[in-house]
PLY file of the C-alpha trace (Angstrom):
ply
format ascii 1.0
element vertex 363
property float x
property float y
property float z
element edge 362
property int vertex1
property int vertex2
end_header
-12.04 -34.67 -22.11
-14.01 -33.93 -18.56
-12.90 -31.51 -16.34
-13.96 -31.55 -12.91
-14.08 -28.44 -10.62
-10.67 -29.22 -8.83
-9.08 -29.80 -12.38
-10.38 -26.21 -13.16
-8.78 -24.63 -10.14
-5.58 -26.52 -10.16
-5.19 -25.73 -14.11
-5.91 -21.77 -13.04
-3.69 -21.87 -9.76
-0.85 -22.72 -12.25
-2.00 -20.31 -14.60
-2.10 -17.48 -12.22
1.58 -18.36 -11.09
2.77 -18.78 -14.34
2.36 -15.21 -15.77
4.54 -14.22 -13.10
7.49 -16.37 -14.03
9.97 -15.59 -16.72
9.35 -17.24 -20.03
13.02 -18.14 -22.36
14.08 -15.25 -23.72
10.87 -12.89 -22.61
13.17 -10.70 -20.18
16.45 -10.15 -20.36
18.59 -9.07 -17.37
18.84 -5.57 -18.34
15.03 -4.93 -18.99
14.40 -6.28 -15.12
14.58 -2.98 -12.80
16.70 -3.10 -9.99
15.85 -3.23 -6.03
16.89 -1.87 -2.97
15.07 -3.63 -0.19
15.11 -0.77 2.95
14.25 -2.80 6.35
14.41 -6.22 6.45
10.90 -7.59 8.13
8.39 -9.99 7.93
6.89 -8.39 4.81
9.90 -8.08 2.54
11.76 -11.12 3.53
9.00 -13.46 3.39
6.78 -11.84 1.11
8.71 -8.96 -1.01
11.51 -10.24 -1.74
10.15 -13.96 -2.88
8.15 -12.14 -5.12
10.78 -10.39 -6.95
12.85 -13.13 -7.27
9.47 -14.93 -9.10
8.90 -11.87 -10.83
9.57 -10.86 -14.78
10.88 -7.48 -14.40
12.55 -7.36 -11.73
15.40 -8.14 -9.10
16.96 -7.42 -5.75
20.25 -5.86 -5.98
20.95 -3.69 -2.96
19.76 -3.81 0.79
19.54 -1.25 3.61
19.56 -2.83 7.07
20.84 -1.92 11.15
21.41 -5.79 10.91
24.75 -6.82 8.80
24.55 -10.29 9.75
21.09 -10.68 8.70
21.64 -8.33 5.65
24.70 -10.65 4.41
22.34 -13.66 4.59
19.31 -12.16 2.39
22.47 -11.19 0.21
23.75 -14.36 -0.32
19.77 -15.78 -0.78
19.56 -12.98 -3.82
23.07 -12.65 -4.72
23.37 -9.08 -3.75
27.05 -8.05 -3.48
28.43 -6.97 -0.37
29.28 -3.68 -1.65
25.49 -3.44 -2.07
24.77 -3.63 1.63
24.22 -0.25 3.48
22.79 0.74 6.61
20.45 3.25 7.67
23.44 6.49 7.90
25.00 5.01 4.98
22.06 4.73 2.58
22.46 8.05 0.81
24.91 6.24 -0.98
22.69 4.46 -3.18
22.95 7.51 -5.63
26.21 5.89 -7.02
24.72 2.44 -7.47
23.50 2.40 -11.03
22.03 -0.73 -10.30
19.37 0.51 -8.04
16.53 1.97 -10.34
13.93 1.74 -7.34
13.54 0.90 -3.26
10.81 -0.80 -1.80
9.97 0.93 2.02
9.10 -1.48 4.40
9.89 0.39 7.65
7.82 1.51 10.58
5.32 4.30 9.34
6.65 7.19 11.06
9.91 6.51 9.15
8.27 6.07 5.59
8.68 10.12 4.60
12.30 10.05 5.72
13.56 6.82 3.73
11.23 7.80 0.57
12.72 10.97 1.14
16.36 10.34 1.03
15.63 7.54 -1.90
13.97 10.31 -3.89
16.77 12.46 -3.80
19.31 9.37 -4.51
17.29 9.62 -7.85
15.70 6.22 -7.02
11.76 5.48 -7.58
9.85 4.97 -4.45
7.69 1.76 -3.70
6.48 2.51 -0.03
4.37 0.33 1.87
1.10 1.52 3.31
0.24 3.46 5.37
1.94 6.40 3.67
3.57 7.69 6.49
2.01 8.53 9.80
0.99 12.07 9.38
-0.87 13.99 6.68
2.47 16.95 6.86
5.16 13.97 6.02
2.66 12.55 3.32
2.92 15.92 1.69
6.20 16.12 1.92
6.77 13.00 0.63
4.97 13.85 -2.95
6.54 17.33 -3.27
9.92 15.28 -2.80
9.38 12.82 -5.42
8.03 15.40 -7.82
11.14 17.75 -7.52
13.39 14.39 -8.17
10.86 13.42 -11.05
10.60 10.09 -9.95
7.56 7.84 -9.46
6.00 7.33 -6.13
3.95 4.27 -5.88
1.85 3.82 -2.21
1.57 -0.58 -1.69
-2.16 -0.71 -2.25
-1.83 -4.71 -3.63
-5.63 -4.86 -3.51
-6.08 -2.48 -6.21
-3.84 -4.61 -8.64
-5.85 -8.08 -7.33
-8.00 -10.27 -9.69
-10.77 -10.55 -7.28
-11.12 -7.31 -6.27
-11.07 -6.11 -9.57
-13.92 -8.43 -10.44
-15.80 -7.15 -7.64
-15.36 -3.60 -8.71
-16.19 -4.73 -12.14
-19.80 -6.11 -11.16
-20.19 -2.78 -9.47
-19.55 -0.41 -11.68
-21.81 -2.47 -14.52
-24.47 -2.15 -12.29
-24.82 -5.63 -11.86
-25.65 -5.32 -8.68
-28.22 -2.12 -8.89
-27.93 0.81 -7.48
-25.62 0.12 -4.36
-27.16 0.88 -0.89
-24.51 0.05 1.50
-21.32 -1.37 2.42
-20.14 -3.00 5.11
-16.51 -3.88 5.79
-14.24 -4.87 8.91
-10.53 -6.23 9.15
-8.59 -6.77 12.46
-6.32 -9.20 14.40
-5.61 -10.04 18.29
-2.31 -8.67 18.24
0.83 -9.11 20.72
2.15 -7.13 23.12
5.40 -5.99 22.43
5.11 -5.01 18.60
6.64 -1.92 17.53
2.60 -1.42 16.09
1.62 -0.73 19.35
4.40 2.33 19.82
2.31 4.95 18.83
5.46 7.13 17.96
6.13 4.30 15.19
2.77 3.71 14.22
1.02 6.70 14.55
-2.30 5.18 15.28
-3.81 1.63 16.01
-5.54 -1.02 14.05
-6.69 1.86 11.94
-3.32 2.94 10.37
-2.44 -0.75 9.65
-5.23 -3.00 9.01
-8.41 -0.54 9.35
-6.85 1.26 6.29
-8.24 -1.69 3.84
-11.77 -1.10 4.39
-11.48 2.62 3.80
-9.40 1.86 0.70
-11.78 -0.44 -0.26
-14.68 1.41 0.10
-13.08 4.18 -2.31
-12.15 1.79 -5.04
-15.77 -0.48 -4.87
-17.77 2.99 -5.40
-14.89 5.71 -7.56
-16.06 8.27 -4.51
-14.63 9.82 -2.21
-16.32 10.16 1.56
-17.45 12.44 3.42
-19.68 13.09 6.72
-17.62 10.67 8.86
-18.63 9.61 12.03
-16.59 7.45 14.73
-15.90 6.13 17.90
-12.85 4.07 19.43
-12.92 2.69 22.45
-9.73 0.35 24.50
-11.79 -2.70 26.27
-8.53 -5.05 27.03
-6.55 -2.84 30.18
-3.92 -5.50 29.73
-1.17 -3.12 29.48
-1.20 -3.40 24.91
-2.99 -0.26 24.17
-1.33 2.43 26.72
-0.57 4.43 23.24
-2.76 3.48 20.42
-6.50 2.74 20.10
-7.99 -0.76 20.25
-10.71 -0.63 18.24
-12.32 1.96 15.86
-15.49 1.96 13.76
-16.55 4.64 11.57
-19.20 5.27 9.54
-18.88 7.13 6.09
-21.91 9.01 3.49
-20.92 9.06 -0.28
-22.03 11.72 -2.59
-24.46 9.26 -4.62
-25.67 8.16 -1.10
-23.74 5.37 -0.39
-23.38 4.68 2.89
-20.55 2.65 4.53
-20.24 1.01 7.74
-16.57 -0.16 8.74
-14.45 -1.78 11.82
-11.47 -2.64 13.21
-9.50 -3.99 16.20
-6.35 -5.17 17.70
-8.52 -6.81 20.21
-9.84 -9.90 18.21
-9.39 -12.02 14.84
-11.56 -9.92 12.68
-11.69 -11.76 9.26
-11.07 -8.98 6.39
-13.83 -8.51 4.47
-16.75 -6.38 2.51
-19.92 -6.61 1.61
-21.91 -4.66 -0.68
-25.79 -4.45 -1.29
-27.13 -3.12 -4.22
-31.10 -2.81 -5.21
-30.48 -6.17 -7.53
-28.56 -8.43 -4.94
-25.45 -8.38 -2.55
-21.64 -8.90 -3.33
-19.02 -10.45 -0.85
-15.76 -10.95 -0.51
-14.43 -13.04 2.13
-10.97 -12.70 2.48
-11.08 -9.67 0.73
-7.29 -8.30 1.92
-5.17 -11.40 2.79
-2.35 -12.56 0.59
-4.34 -15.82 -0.69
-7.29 -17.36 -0.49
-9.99 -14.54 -1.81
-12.97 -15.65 -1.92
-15.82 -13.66 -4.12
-19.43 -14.72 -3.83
-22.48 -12.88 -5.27
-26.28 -13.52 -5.48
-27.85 -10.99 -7.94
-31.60 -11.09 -9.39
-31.94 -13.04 -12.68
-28.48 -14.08 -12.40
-26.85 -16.97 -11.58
-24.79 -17.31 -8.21
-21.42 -16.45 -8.32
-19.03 -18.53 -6.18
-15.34 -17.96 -7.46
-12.24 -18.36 -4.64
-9.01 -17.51 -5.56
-6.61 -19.67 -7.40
-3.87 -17.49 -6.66
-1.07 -18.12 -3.38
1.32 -15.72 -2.07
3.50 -13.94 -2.91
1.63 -13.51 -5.94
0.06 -10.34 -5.57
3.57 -8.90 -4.39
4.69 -10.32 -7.76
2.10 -8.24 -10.01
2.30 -4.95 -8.25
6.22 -5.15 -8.52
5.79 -6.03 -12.00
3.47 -2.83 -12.37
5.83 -0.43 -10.93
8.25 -1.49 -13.63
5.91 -1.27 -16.36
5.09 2.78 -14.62
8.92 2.93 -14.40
9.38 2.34 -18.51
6.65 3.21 -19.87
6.53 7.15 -18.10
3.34 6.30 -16.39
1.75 7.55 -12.61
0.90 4.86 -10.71
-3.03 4.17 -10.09
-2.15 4.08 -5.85
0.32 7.23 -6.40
1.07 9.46 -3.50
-2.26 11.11 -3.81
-3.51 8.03 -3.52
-2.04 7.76 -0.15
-2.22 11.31 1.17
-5.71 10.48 0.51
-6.11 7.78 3.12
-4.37 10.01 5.52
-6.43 12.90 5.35
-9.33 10.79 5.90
-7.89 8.43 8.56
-7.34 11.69 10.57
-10.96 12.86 10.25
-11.76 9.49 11.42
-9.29 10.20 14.29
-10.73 13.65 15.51
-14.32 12.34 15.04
-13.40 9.63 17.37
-12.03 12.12 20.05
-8.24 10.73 19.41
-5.53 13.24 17.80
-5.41 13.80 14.32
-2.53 12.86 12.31
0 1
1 2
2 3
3 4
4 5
5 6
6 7
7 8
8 9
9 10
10 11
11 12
12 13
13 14
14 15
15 16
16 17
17 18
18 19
19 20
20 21
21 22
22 23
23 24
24 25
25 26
26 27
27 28
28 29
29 30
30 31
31 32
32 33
33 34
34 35
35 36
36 37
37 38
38 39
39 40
40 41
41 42
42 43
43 44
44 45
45 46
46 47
47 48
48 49
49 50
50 51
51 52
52 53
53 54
54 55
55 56
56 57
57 58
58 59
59 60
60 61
61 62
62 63
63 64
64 65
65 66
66 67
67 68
68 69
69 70
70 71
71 72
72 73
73 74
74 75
75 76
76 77
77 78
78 79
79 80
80 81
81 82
82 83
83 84
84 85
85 86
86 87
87 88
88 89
89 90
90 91
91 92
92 93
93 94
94 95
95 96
96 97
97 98
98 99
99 100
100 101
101 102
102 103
103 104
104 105
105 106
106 107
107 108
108 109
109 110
110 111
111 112
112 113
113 114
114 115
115 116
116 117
117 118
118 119
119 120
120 121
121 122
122 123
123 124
124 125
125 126
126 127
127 128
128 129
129 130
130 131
131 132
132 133
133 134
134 135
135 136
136 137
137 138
138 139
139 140
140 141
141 142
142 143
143 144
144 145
145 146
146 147
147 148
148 149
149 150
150 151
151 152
152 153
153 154
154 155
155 156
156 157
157 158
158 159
159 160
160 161
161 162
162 163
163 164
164 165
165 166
166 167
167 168
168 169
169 170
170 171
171 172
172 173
173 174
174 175
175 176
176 177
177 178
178 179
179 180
180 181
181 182
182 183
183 184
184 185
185 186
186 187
187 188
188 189
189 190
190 191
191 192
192 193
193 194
194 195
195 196
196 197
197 198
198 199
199 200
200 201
201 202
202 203
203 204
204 205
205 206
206 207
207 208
208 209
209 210
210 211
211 212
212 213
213 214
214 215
215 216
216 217
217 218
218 219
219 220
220 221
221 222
222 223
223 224
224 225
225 226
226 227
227 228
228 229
229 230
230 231
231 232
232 233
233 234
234 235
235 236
236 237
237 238
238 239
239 240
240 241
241 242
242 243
243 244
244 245
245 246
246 247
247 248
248 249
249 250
250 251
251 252
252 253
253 254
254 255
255 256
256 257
257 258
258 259
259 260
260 261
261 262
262 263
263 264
264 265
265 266
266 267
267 268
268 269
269 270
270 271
271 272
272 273
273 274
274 275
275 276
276 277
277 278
278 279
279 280
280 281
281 282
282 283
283 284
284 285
285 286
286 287
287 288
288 289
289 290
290 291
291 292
292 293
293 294
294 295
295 296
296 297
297 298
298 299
299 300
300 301
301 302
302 303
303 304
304 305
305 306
306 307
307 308
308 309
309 310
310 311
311 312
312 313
313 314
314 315
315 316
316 317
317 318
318 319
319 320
320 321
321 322
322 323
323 324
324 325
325 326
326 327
327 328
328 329
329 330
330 331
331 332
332 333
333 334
334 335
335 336
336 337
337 338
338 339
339 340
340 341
341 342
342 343
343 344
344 345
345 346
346 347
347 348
348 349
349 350
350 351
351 352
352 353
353 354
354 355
355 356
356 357
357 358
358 359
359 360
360 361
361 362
């Protein structure tokens, strides 16, 4: 039998999907973990929360929301009881929901420390989005917190769990590629006035804190180093009234102790398609998406070699799927999560270097 290319993909899209949907009898309802969705947004209702309910260990039990009426619909969607609805004063009650064995954080990231907080001390695990939180202090506090409650703390890095980037980091650290020279990354979007990411008492920074954050990420997880002599500039071009608060766009440049040097960018000012790229003495990797929820594409041209050209079978919510999935698994099996909170106080302490290099406040 002949398989074309498209009969390849297609057969691997399905596969991908698949492994994230229960099989008879794998999972039982008592072996899934339970959720507790805090903030209803664009990123757990229509990515989340999907990828829960697809999920093999796991399901939504519990919400925290301001909004009843649009908690009560997401309830009936997931068949979360109304007794499992609270709101934001309310939410210390989760302690006495037995159900709940974990919340996800999708709020703003100035209120990240205070919800992963509260949740530690309801005994729950933590799942907070990135960034951490918006300041190195709150970061802190939010790993001493978790630690006295002796519950995990997982930061949202998705990338790290990805196929793609994982192959990518593979080819790296086998020295396919050489000795790696450089990288080069960038990741932005023309954003709209009037989101809450341009309050910076909300956000804490600009593009930086929310998109900028994957190429430094990146950058750490491609090489297994950590930065250092960090040099940037930011700069507002657009007086249109959007960036009164936050920056516009930064780019920073970043020395690794085996001489690696990195060169990254980002904006609120323009579509700035995520990607990296990373040149080695024996060729060049890129990947192009490299940080969107589908659609990765990996390409590679390395000496002696043949080119590599593999996109991405996989479409969201996937990737929300597997890293939910791997909390579980950290949640049973007594294990710290690769992107723990150090993982994320990490980020922050450098993100603020970035900051002061710049001339902007630290965080």
């Amino acid at each position: 039998m002949n398989f074309t290319r498209r009969d390849f993909h297609r057969l691997a899209a399905i596969a991908a999907v698949s492994q994230f949907l229960p099989a008879v009898g794998a999972q039982t309802a008592d072996r899934r973990i339970g959720w507790c969705i805090i903030a209803l947004g664009r990123i757990s209702m229509d990515h989340f929360m999907p990828a829960v309910k697809m999920s093999q260990k796991g399901k939504i039990v519990a919400l925290v929301s301001g909004h009843r009426d649009k908690a009560e619909k997401q309830a009936a969607i997931y068949g979360v009881p109304a007794s499992a609805i609270y709101d934001y004063e309310s939410m210390d009650a989760i302690r006495d929901n037995k159900e709940i064995d974990a919340v996800y954080v999708a709020l703003p990231n100035s209120m990240h420390a205070e919800y992963a907080i509260r949740s530690a001390k309801a005994g729950k695990h933590v799942l907070c989005e990135k960034p951490m939180a918006s300041s190195v202090a709150d970061s802190r506090a939010m790993i001493e917190a978790c630690k006295a409650a002796n519950k995990k703390l997982m930061i949202a890095y998705r990338c790290q769990y990805e196929p793609t980037n994982l192959k990518a980091i593979e080819l790296i650290r086998s020295g396919a590629l050489g000795q790696v020279q450089a990288i080069e990354s960038a990741n932005g979007f023309n954003i709209r006035a009037g989101e809450w990411r341009l309050n910076r008492k909300l956000a804490g920074g600009g593009p930086l804190m929310d998109v900028g954050i994957y190429s430094l990420n990146a950058c750490r997880y491609l090489t297994g180093e950590e930065p250092h002599d960090i040099k940037a500039n930011s700069s507002v071009i657009d007086h249109d009234g959007r960036f009164k608060e936050v920056e516009e766009n930064v780019g920073w440049t970043m020395k690794f102790p085996s001489g690696i040097v990195a060169s990254c960018n980002t904006t609120y000012g323009a579509n700035m398609e995520g990607m990296y790229r990373v040149h080695g003495s024996k060729g060049v990797l890129q990947l192009m998406p490299a940080f969107g929820y589908q659609g990765l594409h990996l390409t590679a041209e390395i000496k002696g070699s043949p080119d590599l050209d593999e996109p991405s079978p996989e479409r969201d919510p996937v990737q929300f799927a597997r890293e939910a999935d791997y909390f579980a698994d950290c949640i049973w099996e007594n294990k710290t999560p690769k992107s723990d909170g150090e993982e994320g106080l990490r980020d922050m302490e450098l993100m603020s270097e970035i900051y002061k290099s710049a001339g902007l406040p630290g965080l």
